[in-house]
C-alpha positions in Angstrom: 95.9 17.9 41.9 94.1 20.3 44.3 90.2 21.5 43.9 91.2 24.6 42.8 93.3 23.9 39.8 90.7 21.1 38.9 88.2 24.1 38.7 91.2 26.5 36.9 92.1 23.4 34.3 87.9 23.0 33.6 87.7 26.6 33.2 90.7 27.1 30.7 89.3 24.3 29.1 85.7 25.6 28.1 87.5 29.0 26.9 89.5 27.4 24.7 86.6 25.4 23.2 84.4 28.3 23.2 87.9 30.3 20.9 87.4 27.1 18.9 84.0 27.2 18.0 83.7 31.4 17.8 86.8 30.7 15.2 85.0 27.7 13.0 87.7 25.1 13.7 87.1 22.8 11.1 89.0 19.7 11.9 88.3 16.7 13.4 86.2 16.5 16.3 83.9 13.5 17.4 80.5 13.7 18.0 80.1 14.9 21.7 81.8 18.2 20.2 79.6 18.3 17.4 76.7 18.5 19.5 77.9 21.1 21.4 78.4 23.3 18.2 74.6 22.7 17.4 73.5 23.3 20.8 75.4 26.8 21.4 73.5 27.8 18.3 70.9 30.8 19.0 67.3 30.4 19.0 65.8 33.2 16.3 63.2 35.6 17.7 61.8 37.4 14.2 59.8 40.4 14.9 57.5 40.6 11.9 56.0 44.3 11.2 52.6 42.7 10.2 52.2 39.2 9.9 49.1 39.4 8.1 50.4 42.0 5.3 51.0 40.6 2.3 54.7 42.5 2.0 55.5 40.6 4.7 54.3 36.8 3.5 57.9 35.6 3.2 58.0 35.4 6.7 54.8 32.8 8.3 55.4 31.1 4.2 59.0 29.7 4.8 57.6 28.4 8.6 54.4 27.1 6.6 56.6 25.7 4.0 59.1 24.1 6.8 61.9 25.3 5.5 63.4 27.0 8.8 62.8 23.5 10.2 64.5 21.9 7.2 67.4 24.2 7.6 67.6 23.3 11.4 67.1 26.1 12.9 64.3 27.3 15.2 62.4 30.4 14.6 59.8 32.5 16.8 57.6 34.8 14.7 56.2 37.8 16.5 53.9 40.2 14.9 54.0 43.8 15.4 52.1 46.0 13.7 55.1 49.1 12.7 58.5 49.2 11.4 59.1 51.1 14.3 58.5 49.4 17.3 59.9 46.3 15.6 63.4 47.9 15.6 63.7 48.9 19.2 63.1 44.9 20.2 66.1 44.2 17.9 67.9 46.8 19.3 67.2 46.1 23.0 68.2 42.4 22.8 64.3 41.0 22.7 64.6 39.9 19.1 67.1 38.9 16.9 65.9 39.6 13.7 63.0 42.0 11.6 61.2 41.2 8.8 60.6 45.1 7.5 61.3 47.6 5.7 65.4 48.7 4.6 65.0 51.9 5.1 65.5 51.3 9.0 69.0 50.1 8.3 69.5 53.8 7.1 67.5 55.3 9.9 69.4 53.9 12.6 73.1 54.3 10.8 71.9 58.2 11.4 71.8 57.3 15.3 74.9 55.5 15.2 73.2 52.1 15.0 74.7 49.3 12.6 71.9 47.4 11.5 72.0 45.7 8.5 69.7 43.7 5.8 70.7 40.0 5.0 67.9 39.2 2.6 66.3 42.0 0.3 63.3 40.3 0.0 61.7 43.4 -2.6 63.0 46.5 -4.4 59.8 48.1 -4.4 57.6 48.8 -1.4 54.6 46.9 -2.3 52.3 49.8 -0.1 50.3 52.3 -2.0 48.6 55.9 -0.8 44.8 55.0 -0.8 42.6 57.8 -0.7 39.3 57.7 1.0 36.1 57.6 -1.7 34.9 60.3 -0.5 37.3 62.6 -0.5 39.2 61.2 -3.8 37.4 64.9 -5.9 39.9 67.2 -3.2 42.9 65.1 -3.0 43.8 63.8 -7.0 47.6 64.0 -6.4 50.3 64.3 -3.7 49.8 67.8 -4.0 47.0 67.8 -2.3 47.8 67.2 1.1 48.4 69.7 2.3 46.3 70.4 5.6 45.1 66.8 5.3 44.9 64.0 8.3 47.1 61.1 6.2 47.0 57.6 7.7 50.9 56.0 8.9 51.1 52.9 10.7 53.1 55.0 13.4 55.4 57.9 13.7 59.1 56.6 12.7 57.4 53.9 10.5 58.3 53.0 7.2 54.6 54.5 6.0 55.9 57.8 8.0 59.3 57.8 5.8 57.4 57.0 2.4 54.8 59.7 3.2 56.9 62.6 4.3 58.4 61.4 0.8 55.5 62.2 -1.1 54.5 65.3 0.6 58.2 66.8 0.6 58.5 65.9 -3.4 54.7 67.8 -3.7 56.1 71.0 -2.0 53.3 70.4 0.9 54.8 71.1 4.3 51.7 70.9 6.4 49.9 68.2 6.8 49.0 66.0 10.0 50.4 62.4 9.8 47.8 60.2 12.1 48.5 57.2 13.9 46.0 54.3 12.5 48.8 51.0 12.2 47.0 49.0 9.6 43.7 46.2 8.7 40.9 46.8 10.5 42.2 50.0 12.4 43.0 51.3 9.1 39.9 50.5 7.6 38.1 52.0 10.5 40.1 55.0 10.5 38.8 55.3 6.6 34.9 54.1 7.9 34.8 57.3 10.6 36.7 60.0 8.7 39.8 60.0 10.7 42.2 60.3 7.8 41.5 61.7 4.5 44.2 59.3 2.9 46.7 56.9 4.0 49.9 54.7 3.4 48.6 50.8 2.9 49.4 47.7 1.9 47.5 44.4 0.9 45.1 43.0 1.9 43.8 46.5 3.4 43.9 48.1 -0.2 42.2 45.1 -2.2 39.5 45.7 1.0 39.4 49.2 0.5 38.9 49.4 -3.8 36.7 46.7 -3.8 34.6 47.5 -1.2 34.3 51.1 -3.1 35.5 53.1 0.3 39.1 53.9 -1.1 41.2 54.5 -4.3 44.9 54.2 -5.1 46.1 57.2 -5.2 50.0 56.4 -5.4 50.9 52.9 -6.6 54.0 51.5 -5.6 53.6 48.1 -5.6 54.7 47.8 -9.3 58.3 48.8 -10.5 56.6 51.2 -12.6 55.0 53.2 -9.9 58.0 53.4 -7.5 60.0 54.7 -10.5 57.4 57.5 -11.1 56.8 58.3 -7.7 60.1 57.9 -5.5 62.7 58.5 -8.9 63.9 55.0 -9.2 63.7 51.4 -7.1 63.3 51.6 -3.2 64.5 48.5 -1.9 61.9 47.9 0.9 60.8 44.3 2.9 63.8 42.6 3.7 64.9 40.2 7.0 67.9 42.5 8.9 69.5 41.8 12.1 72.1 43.7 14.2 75.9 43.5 12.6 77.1 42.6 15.7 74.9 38.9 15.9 75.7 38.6 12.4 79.5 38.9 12.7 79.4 36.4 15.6 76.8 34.0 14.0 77.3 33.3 10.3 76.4 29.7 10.3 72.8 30.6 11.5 72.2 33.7 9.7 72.9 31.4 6.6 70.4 29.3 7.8 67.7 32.1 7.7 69.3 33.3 3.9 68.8 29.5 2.8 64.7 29.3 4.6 64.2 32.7 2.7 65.1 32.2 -0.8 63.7 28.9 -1.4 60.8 30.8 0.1 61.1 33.8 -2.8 61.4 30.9 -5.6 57.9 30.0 -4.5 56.4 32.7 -4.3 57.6 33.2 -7.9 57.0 29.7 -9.6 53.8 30.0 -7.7 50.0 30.7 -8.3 48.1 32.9 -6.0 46.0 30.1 -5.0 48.7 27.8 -4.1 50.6 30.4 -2.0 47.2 31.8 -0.7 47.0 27.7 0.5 49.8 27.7 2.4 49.1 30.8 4.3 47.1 30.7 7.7 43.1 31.2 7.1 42.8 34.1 9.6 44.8 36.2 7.3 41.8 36.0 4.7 39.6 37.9 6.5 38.6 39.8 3.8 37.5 35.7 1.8 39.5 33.7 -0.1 38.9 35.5 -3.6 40.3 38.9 -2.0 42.9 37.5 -0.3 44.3 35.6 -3.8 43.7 38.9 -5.6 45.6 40.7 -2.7 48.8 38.3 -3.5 48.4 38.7 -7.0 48.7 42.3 -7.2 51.6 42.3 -5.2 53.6 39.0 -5.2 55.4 41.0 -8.6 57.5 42.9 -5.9 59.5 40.2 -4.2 62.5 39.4 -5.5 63.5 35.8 -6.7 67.6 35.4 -5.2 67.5 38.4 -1.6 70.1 40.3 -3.7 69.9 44.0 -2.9 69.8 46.6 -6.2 72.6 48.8 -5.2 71.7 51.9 -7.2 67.9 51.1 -5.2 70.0 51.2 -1.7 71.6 54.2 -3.1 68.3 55.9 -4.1 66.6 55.1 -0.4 69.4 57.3 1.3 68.8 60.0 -1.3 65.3 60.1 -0.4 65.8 59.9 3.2 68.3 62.2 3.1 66.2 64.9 1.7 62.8 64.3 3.3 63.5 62.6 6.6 64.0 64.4 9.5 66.5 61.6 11.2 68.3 61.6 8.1 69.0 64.5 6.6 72.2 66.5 6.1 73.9 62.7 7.5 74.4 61.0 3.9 77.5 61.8 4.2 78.2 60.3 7.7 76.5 57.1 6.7 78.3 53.6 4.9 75.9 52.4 3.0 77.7 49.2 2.5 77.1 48.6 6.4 73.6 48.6 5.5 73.1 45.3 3.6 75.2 42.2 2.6 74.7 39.6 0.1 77.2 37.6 1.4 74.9 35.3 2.2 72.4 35.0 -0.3 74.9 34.9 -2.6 75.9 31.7 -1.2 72.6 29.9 -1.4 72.4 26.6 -3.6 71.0 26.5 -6.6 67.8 24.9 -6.6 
């Protein structure tokens, strides 16, 4: 047998193992084989669009809980402080996963992206429109923003979608979204009159109301308040990859379903103390007291199984579709069911 159909015969051989594995073979196959099925799994980069929000706690939780360990998979978090720039690392390759908001999913079907959410991790979006003290006499309702400076994390952001939202509902057409992302540059964007108002999440707002500096203005972390303020549920934080590496990787993307619904049943059969315990110090800047009282006024948004509420999908595309410049007039280019699965939550065991 000459060198080169040695090299031919090794060659034919790895593609036909690689056909098996791609495939799911599931017969018999000793261990050497086994461990190449673990090793060719990927290694998960998760861009997080704020660590340190509370809206986003699923995501340091399950690593704190070791629950991506205990499913045997390995998991880089990476914090970035908007929706936005969090999607172009999935979409370039760098990252394999966001934790952030659905709406994206919808965003990018508009640009011919298929991106789609594996875990709904809430149906509401947990942020609220804060108002600075100051200023809470002139601006009492949506209404009145027009020709204000209102606070986003960044243009194309989830804060950008909800706010040109509010605005467009309100009849206002003018007003000047400003770049502040969130925490302390949102607080100091507040502190030096740089924005009149602003789209937030905990622990920035529990910072802001009890400090005195700020006041809800629109609540939507409670059921209640989306319903009144966006016309029903809008599915927000969930964990969505590209369909491609989810088509070619179900094994590990069940992985990450598993890790982030035990993490959801904790958070639910859970004080705010003993989540607020799990969670890195750093991210109680603020003190301990605010911190708990930041996850207690918002750990009522996350849902207990990842399931997505359909007729909440449904009503995120309405809104987009009406208020968001990337969106509109393309509802009816856009399959929602490309959007999200529950095909693997809905496989999860039981605790």
């Amino acid at each position: 047998m000459n060198a080169t159909f040695k090299r031919r015969a090794a060659q034919a051989g790895a593609a036909l193992l690689a056909v098996g594995l791609a495939a799911g073979i599931s017969g018999c196959r000793d261990s050497r084989a086994a461990a190449v099925d673990s090793a060719a799994e990927p290694e998960i980069n998760i861009i997080v669009g704020g660590l340190e929000k509370v809206i986003y706690m699923p995501a340091k939780l399950s690593e704190s809980l070791g629950y991506f360990e205990k499913e045997g998979v390995k998991v880089n978090l990476l914090g970035e402080q908007s929706g936005a720039t969090a999607e172009n690392a999935l979409l370039t390759g760098s990252a394999q996963a966001v934790v952030g908001f659905y709406d994206h999913t919808i965003d990018l079907a508009a640009k011919n992206q298929c991106i789609t959410s594996v875990v709904q991790l809430a149906n509401i979006p947990g942020e609220a429109e804060v108002v600075a003290a100051s200023k809470a006499d002139m601006i009492k309702s949506p209404a009145d923003f027009e020709g204000k400076n209102l606070g986003i994390t960044s243009l194309g952001s989830s804060t950008d979608f909800l706010t040109q939202a509010l605005a467009g509902q309100a009849g206002v057409k003018n007003y000047t979204p400003a770049k502040v992302g969130a925490g302390q540059t949102f607080l100091a964007a507040i502190d030096n009159n740089g924005i009149d108002a602003g789209m937030t999440t905990d622990p920035t707002i529990a910072q802001l109301t009890e400090s005195g500096k700020g006041k809800v203005l629109v609540e939507m972390r409670t059921e209640e308040g989306t319903r009144k303020s966006l016309g029903g549920l809008y599915p927000a934080a969930s964990v969505y990859m590209a369909c491609d590496f989810v088509q070619k990787n179900p094994k590990t993307v069940q992985k990450l379903a598993n890790a982030f619904v035990q993490t959801l049943r904790f958070i639910n059969s859970s004080s705010p103390a003993e989540i607020a315990a799990k969670m890195p110090k750093e991210y109680a800047n603020g003190g301990q007291a605010l911190y708990e009282k930041s996850i207690k006024d918002t750990k009522t948004m996350f849902n207990r199984d990842g399931i997505m509420d359909a007729e909440g999908a449904k009503n995120v595309l309405r809104i987009l579709d009406s208020y968001s410049s990337n969106v509109k007039g393309k509802s009816g280019t856009i399959d929602l069911s490309k959007t999200y699965t529950t095909e693997f939550v809905s496989k999860v065991p039981a605790p």
